[in-house]
OpenMM code with the backbone's topology and positions (N, CA, C; nanometers):
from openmm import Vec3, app, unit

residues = "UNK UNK UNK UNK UNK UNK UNK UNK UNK UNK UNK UNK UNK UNK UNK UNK UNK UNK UNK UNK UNK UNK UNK UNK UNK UNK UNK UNK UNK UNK UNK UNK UNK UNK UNK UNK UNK UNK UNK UNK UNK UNK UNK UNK UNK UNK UNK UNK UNK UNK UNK UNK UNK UNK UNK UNK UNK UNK UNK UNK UNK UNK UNK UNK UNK UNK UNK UNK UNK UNK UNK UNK UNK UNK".split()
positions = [
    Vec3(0.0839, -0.1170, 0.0000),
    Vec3(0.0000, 0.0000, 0.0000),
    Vec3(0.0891, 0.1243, 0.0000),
    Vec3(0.0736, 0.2165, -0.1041),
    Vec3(0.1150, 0.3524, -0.1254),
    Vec3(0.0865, 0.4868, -0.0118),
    Vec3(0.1451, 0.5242, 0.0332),
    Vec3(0.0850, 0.6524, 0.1079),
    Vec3(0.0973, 0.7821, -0.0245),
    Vec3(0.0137, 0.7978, -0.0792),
    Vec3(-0.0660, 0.8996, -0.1390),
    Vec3(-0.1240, 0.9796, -0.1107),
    Vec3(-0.1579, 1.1424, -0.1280),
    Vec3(-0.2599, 1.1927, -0.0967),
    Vec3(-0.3630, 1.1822, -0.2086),
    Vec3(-0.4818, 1.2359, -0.1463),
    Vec3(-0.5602, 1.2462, -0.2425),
    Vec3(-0.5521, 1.3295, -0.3067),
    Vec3(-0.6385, 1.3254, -0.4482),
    Vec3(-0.6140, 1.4088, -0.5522),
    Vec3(-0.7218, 1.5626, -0.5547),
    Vec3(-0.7986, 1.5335, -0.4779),
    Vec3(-0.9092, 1.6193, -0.4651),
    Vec3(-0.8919, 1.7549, -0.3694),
    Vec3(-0.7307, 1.6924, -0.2763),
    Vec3(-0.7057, 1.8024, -0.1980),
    Vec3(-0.6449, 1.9381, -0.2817),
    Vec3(-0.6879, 2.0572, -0.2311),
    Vec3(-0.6237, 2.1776, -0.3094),
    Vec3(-0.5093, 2.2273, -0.1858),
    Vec3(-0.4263, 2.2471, -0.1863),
    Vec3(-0.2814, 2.2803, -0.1146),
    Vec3(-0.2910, 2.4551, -0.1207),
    Vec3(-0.3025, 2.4677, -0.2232),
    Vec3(-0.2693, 2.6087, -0.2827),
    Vec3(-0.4053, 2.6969, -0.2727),
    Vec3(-0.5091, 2.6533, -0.1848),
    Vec3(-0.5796, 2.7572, -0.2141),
    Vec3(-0.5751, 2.8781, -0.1450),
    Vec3(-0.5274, 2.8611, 0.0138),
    Vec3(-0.5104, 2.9865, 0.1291),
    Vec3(-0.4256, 3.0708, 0.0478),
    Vec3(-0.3091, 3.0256, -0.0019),
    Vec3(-0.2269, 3.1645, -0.0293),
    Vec3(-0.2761, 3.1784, -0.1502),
    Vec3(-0.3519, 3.1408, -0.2279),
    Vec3(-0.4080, 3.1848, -0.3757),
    Vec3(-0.5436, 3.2996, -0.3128),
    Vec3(-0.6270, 3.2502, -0.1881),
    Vec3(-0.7274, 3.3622, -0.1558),
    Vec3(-0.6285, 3.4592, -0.0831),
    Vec3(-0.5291, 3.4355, -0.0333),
    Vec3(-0.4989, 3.5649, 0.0864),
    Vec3(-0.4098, 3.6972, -0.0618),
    Vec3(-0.3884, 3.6114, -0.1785),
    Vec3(-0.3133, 3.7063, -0.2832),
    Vec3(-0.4583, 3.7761, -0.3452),
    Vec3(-0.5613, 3.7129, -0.3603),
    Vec3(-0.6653, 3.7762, -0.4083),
    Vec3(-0.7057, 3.8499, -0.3503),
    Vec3(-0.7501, 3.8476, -0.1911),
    Vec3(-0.8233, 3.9524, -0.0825),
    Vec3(-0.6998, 4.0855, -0.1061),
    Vec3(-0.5531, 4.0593, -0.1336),
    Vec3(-0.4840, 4.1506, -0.0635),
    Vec3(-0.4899, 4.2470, -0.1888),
    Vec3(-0.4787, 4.2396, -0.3508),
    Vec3(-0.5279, 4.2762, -0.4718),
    Vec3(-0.6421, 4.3099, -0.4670),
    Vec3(-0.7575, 4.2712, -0.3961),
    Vec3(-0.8733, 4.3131, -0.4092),
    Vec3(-0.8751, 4.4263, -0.3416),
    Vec3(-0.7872, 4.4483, -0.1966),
    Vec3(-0.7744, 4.5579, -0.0908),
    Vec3(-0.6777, 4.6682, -0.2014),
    Vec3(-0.5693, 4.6396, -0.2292),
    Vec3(-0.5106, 4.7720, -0.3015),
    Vec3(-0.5725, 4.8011, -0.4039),
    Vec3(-0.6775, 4.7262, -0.5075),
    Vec3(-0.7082, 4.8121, -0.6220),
    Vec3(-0.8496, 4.8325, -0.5871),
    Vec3(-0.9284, 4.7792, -0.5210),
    Vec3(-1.0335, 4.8440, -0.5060),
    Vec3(-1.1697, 4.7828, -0.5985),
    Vec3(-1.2627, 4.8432, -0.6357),
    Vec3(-1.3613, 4.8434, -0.7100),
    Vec3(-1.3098, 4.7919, -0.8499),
    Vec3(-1.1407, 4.8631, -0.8840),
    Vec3(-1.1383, 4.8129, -1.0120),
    Vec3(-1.0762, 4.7057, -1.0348),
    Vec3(-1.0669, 4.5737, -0.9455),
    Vec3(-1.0269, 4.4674, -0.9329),
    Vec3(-1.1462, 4.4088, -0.9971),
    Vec3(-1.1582, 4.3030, -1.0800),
    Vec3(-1.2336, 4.1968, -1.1198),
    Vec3(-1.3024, 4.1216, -1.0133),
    Vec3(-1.2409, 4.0696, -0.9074),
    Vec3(-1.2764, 3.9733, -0.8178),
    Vec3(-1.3966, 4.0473, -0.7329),
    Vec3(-1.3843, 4.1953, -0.6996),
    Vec3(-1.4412, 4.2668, -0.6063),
    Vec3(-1.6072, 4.2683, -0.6595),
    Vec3(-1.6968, 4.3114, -0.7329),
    Vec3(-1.8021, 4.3260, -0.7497),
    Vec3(-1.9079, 4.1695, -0.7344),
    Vec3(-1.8375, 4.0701, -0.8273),
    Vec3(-1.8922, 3.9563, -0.7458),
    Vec3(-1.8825, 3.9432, -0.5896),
    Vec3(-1.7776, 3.8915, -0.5688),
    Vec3(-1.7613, 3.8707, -0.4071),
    Vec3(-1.8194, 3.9487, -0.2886),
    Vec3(-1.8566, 4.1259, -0.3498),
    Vec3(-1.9517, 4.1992, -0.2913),
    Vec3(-2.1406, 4.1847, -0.3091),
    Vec3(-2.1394, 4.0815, -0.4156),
    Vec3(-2.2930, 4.0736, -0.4691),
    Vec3(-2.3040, 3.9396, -0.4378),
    Vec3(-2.2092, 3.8235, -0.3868),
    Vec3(-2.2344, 3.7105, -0.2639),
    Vec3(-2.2687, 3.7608, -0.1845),
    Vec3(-2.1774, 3.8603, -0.1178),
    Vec3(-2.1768, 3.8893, 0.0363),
    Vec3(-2.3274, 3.9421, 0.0699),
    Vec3(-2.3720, 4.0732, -0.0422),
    Vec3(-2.4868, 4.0942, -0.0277),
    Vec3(-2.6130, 3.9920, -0.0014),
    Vec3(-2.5792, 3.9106, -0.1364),
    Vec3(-2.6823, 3.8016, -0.1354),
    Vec3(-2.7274, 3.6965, 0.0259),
    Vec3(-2.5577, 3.6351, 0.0258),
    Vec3(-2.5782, 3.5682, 0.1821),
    Vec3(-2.6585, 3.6748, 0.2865),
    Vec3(-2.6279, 3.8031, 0.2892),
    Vec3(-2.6760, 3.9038, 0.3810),
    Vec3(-2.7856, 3.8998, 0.3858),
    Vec3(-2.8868, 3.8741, 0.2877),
    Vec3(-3.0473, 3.9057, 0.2765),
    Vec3(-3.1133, 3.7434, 0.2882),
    Vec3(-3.0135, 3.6363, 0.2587),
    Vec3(-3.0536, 3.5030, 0.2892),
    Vec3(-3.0294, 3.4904, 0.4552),
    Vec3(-2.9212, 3.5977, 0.5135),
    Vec3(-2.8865, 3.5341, 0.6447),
    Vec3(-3.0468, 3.6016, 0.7385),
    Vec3(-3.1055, 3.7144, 0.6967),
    Vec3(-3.2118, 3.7789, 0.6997),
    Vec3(-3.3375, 3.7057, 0.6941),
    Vec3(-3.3499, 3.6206, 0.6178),
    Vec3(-3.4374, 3.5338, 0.5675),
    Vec3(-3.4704, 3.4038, 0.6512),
    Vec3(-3.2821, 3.3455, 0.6672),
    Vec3(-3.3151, 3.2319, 0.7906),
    Vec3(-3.3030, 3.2826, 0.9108),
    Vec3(-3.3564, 3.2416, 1.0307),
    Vec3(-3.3763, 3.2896, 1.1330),
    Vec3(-3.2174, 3.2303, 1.2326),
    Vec3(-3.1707, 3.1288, 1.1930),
    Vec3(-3.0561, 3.0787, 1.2752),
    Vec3(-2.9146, 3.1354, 1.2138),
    Vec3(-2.9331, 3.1674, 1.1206),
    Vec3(-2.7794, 3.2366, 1.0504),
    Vec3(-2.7391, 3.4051, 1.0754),
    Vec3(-2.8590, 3.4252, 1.0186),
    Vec3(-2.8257, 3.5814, 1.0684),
    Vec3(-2.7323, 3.6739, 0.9178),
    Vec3(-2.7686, 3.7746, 0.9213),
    Vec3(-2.6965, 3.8178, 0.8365),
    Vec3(-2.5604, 3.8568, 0.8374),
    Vec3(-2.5002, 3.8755, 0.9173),
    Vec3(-2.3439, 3.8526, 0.9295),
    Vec3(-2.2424, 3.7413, 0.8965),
    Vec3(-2.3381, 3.6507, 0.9120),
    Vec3(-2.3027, 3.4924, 0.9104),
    Vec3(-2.2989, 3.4933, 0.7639),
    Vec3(-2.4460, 3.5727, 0.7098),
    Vec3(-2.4972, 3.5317, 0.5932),
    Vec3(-2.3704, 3.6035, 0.4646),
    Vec3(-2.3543, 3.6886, 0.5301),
    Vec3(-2.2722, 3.8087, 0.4011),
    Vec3(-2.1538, 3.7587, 0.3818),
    Vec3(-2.0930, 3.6933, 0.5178),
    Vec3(-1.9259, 3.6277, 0.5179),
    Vec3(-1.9609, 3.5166, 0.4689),
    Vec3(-2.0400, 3.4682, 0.4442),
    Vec3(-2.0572, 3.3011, 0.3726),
    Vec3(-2.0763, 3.3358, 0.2449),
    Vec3(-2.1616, 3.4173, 0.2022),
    Vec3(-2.1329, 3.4317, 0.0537),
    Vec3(-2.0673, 3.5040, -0.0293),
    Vec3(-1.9662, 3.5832, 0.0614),
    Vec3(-1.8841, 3.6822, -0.0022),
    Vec3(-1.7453, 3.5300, 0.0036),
    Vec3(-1.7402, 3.4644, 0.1114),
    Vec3(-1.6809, 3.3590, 0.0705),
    Vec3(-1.6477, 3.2316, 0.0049),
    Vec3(-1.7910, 3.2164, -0.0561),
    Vec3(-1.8331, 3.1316, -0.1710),
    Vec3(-1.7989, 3.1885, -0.2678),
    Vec3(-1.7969, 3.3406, -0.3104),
    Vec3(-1.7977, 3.3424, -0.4410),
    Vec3(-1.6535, 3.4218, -0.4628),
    Vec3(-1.6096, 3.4265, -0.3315),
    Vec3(-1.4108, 3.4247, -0.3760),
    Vec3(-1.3580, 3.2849, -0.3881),
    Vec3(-1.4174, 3.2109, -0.3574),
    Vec3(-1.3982, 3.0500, -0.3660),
    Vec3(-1.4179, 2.9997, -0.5261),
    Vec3(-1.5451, 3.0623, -0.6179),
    Vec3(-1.5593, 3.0221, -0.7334),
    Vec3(-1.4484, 3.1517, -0.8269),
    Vec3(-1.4809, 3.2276, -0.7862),
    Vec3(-1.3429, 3.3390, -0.8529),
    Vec3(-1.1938, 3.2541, -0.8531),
    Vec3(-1.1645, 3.2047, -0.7685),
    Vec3(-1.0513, 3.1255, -0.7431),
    Vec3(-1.0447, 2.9863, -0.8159),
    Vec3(-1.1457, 2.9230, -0.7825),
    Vec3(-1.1585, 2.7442, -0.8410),
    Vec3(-1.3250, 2.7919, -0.9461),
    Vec3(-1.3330, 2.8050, -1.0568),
    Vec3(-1.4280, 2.8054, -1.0775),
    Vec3(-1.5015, 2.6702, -1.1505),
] * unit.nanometer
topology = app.Topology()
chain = topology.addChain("A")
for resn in residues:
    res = topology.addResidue(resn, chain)
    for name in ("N", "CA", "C"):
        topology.addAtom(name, app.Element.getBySymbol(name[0]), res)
């Protein structure tokens, strides 16, 4: 028996989001990544509104983090 990892693991994604958040912080609005990841965040915000156990704080960081997640791995 081989010790392998699996293939499904991504290694590279923390420092691939922490280079995107930090590009998204110096350029601003005119970054690509920024207008989605602000129209998750919104979205989760009005879903976290919607469910009664999430809350919208919960809601805005979950989908502003989903959709830096598909910006990244799409």
């Amino acid at each position: 028996m081989t010790e392998r990892e699996p293939n499904h693991q991504d290694h590279d994604l923390l420092p691939d989001a922490t280079a995107e958040m930090k590009a998204m912080a110096r350029e601003g609005m005119k970054h690509p990544s920024t207008k989605p990841v602000l129209t998750g965040a919104a979205v989760g915000a009005v879903a976290g509104i919607v469910l009664p156990v999430v809350g919208p704080i919960i809601g805005g960081v979950a989908g502003a983090g989903f959709m830096l997640y598909k910006r990244l791995r799409p």
